[in-house]
N, C-alpha and C positions, 0 to 999 in steps of 0.2 A: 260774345254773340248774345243778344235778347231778343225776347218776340217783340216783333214791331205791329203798334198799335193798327187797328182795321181803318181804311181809310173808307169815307163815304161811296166812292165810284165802285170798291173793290166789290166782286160776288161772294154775298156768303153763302155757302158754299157744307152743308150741314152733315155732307158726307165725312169734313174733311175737321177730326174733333178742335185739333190745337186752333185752328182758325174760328172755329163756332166757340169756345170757350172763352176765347180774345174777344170776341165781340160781346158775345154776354157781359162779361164785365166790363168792356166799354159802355155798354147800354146801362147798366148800374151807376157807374161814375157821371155819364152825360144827366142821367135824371135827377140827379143834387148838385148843378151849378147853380151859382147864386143867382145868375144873371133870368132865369127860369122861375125859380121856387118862390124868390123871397118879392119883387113887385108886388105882388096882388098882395102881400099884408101890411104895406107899409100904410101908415097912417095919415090921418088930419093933419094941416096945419093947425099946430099949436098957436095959442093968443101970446104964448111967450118964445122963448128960447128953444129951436132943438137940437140938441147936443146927442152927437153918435160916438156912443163908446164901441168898444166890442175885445176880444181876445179869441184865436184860432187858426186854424189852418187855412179855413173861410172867411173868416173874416175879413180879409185886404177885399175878396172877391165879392163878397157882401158888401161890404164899404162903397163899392165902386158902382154897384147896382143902386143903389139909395144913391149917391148923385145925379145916374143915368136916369133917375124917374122921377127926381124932388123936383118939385118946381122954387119953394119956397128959400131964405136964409137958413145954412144948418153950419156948425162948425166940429170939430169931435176928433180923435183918434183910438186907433185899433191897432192891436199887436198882434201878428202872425210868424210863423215860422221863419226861417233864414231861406229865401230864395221862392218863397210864395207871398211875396209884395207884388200890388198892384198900382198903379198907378191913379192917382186920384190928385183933386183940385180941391180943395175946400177940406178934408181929414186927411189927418195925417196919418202916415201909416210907418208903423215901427218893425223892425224886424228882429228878432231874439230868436234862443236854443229851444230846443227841445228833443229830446224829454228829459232831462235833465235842463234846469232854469239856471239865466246868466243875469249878470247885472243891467243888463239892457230891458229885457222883463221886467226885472223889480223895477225899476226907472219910469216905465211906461205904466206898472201898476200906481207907483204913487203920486204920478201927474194926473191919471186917471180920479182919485180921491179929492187930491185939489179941485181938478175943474166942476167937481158937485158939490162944493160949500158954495153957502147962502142963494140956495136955487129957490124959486118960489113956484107958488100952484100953477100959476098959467104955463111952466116951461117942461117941457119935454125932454126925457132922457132916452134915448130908441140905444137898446143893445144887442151886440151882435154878438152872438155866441154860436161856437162850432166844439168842435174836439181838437183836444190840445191848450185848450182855454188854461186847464191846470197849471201847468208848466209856464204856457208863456205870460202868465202875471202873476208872478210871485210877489207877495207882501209879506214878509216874514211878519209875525205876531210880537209884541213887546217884549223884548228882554230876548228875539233871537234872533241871526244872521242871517243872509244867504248862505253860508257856509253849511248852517247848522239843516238847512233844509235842501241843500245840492245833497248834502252826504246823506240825510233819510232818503230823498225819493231815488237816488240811486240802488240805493239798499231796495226798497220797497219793488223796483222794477225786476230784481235779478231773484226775488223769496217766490213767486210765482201766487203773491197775494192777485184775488179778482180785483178789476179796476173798482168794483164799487167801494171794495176793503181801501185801497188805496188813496182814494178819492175822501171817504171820510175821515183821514187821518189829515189829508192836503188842509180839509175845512178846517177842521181845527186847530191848526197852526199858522193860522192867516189871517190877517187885518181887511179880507177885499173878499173873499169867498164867504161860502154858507148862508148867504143872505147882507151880506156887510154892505155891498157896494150899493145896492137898493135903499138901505136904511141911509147910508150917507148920501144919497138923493132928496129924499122927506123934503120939505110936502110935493114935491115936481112928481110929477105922473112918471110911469118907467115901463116904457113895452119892448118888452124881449123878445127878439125872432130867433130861433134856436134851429142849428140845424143837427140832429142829433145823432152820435158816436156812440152810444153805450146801449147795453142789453135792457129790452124795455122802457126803452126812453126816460128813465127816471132823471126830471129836470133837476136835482139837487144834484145830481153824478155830473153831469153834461158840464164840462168845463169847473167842476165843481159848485154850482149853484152858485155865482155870486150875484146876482138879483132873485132868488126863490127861497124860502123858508125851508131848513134842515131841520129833517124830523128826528135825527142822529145827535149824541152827544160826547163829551168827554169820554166818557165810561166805557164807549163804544170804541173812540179811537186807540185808548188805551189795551183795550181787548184784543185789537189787530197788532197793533207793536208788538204785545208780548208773545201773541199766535205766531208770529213769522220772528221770533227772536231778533228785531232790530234795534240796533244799536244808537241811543239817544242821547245828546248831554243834557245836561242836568237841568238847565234853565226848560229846556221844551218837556222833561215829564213835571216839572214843576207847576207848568204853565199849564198843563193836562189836568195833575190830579188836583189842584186848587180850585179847576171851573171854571177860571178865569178865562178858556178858550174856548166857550160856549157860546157856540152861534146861533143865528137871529129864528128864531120858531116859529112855528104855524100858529097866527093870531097874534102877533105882533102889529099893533097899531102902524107901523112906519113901510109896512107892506100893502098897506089897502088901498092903494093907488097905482098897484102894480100888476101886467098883465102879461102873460107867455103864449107865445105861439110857437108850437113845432111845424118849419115848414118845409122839410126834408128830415127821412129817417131811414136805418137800415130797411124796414118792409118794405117800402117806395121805391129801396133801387133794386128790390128781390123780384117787385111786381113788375118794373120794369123788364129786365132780364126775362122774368116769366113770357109776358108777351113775346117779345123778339124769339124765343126759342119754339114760342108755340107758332108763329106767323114763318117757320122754318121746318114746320112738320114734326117738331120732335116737341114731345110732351114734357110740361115741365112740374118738376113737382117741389113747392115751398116745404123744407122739413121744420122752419123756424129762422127768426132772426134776432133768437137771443143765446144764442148755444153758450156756454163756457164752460170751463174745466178744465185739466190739464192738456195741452194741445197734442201731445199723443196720444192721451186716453182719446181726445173724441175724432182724432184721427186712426184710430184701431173700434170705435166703433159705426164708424162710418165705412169703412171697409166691408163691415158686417152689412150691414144695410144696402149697398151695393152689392155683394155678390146673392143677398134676397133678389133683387130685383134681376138681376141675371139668371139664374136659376129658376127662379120660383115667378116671375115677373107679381112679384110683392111688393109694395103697397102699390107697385104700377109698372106698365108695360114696357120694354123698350122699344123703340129706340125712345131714351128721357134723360132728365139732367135732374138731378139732385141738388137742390137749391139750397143755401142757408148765408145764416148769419150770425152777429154777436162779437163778442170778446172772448177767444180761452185765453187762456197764461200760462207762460215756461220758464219752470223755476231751474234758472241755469247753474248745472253745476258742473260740466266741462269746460272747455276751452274755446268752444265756438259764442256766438255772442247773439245768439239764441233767435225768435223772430218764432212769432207765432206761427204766419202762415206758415214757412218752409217749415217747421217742426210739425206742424198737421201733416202737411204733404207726405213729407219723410213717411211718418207713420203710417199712414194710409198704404203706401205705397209698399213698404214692408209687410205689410198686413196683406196685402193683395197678393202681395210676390209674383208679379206678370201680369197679370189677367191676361185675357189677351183682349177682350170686350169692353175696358174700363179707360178712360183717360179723367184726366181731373187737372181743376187753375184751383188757386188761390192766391188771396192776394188782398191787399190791405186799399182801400178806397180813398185813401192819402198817398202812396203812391210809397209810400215806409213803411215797411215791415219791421218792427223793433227801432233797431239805433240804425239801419241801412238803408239807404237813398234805393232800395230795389222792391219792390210792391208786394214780387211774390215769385209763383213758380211754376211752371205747366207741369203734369206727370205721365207719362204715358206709358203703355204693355211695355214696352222694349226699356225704359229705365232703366232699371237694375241691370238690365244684362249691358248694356252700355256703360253705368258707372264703376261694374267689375275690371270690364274691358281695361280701361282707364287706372286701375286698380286703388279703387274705391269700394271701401268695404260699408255698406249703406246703412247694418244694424250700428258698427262704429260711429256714423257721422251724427246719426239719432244719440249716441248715446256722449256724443262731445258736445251736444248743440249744436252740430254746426251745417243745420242746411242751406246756409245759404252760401256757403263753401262747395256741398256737395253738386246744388244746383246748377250755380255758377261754373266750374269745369267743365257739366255738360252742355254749356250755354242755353239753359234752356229758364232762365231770369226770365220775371215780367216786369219790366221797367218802362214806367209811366211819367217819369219825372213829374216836380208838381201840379195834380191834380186842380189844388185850389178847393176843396172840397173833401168832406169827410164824414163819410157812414157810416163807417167802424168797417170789419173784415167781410170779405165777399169768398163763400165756396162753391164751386160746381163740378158736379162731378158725374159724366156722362156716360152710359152705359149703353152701348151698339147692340147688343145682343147676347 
């Protein structure tokens, strides 16, 4: 059993939390569809060519938006996830893994390169980048494999490095990130509409920057390998401490025709959310939409912060919802297969031990939490005493990784199937009284 998504006709109904939670995050996910955000930035007809790249969860869905509103010739392809393809006429649209990258990715990354040799000034490169960009266009760097970088980013997902750590190790061991795909455009103009996944929207993070200049180097990725003890063969630290993996930089001549638009971001779907809860009497209050850290710790301090506001109605009154965003990370080292959201929840929930005033969603704005096709997970007073019932021991399942085992028994999964869109994680967490 999962919660089933709010349907338009349905009353929401603000007395009633698991349903007002449901809908908060629907209203988050509805505010970063492409077919909304990305129109109004699409560009000029070019006097040349315009060619649409892109790589992401959005992407197919962006892709399809820029045919539904071009008037002009444009031809191009874009790589998204396995089962968030959209249908399109004119770009072709690829599907490959993630978060771990397959041969299909690399495929699509390197027909991507091809199609920007000998492009000239009048032509147009329009790229669509969302989250997940990392993963699904892998260009391994000279002298490495896919092999060599399925078994890093594996490693790198399960050490509980932050995706920025993450991300600037991706750049550096790629032919098509950290500014690469941009330079191998030169002289063609290149405008990127970004819809952004990571803490602070930093465009070099956002699918790994491959049209933006990385202010990050060598030295830096190396620094994260050894920080989270990941295991390397010898060609990729070669390829590290030589330099040779040093990507394109700020002030790089082969950048200056290139231009980024962020046109959906975590805040955008926090403020959306915000509205809906406030037009339902319950006050909403934004704590941030860049949180990170271990997804227990800031699910044990978010615990804190709720039962302020119960108690003390600090930093605000209830009835309210506690809003945020961002990326934490869960450095798995049980048996479960770990998922940020449900390892927040867990925490929280532990942390709370009942309330009886509290419920809480999380849930990821791709509609995947970790490696799991399942978004996320409601929590609510009775929890615990429910997954005892069941004889589920909940500091155990926190301490296996494995909530999305624990949630799942109680059917209380938020499962969204492909969103098509992706803003990084979405929390709320509501306090009655």
């Amino acid at each position: 059993m999962t919660a089933a998504p709010l349907r338009p006709t349905q009353t929401m109904d603000a007395t009633r939390p698991p349903h007002l939670l449901r809908a908060l995050f629907d209203a988050a996910i509805a505010s970063a569809q492409p077919a909304l955000v990305l129109p109004p930035h699409l560009p000029a007809l070019p006097a040349g060519r315009l060619i649409v790249l892109g790589a992401g969860k959005a992407s197919a869905a962006m892709a399809r938006a820029v045919e539904d509103h071009w008037s002009g010739p444009l031809e191009g392809l874009v790589v998204t996830r396995y089962g968030y393809g959209v249908p399109c006429d004119r770009i072709e649209i690829v599907e490959a893994a993630h978060p771990v990258p397959d041969a299909a990715g690399e495929a699509a990354a390197r027909r991507m390169l091809e199609r920007v040799r000998g492009l000239s000034r009048d032509d147009l490169v329009l790229c669509l980048v969302s989250g997940g960009g990392s993963a699904l266009m892998p260009a391994p760097a000279a002298g490495l494999t896919l092999a060599d970088k399925q078994a890093i980013n594996a490693q790198l997902l399960r050490s509980g490095a932050a995706i920025g750590e993450m991300n600037c190790v991706r750049r550096h061991l790629s032919a098509i990130k950290g500014g690469r795909l941009a330079a191998a455009c030169y002289p063609a103009r290149v405008l990127t509409l970004v819809i952004s996944d990571v803490p602070g929207d930093g465009l070099h993070d956002i699918a790994s920057g491959p049209t933006v200049a990385d202010p990050t180097t060598c030295v830096d990725a190396l620094a994260v390998l050894r920080r989270y003890r990941i295991d390397m063969p010898a060609p990729a630290w070669a390829w590290l401490e030589s330099g040779e993996g040093e990507t394109i930089k700020p002030g790089d001549s082969r950048l200056a025709r290139c231009e980024t638009r962020l046109v959906s971001s975590p805040q955008m779907g926090l403020e959306a959310a915000a509205r809906l809860a406030r037009s339902l009497g319950v006050t909403p209050c934004i704590l941030g939409d860049s949180l990170e850290g271990e997804a227990r710790e800031v699910g044990r301090v978010m615990a804190g912060i709720a039962r302020q506001v119960a108690a003390h109605h600090q930093p605000v009154a209830p009835p309210c919802v506690l809003l945020s965003g961002g990326e934490t990370t869960v450095t798995v080292r049980g048996q479960g297969c770990g998922g940020r959201n449900v390892e927040f929840l867990l925490a929280l929930g532990v942390a709370l031990g009942g309330h009886p005033g509290i419920h809480a969603l999380a849930g990821d704005t791709d509609g995947v939490d970790g490696q799991v096709d399942v978004a996320g997970a409601l929590l609510a007073p009775d929890t615990l005493d429910r997954a005892r019932a069941l004889g589920l021991v909940p500091a155990g399942s926190l301490d296996r990784n494995d909530g999305h085992g624990f949630f799942g028994a109680l059917g209380d999964s938020v499962v969204t199937g492909p969103t098509r869109t992706n803003i990084n994680d979405f929390r709320a967490v509501f306090v009655s009284g």
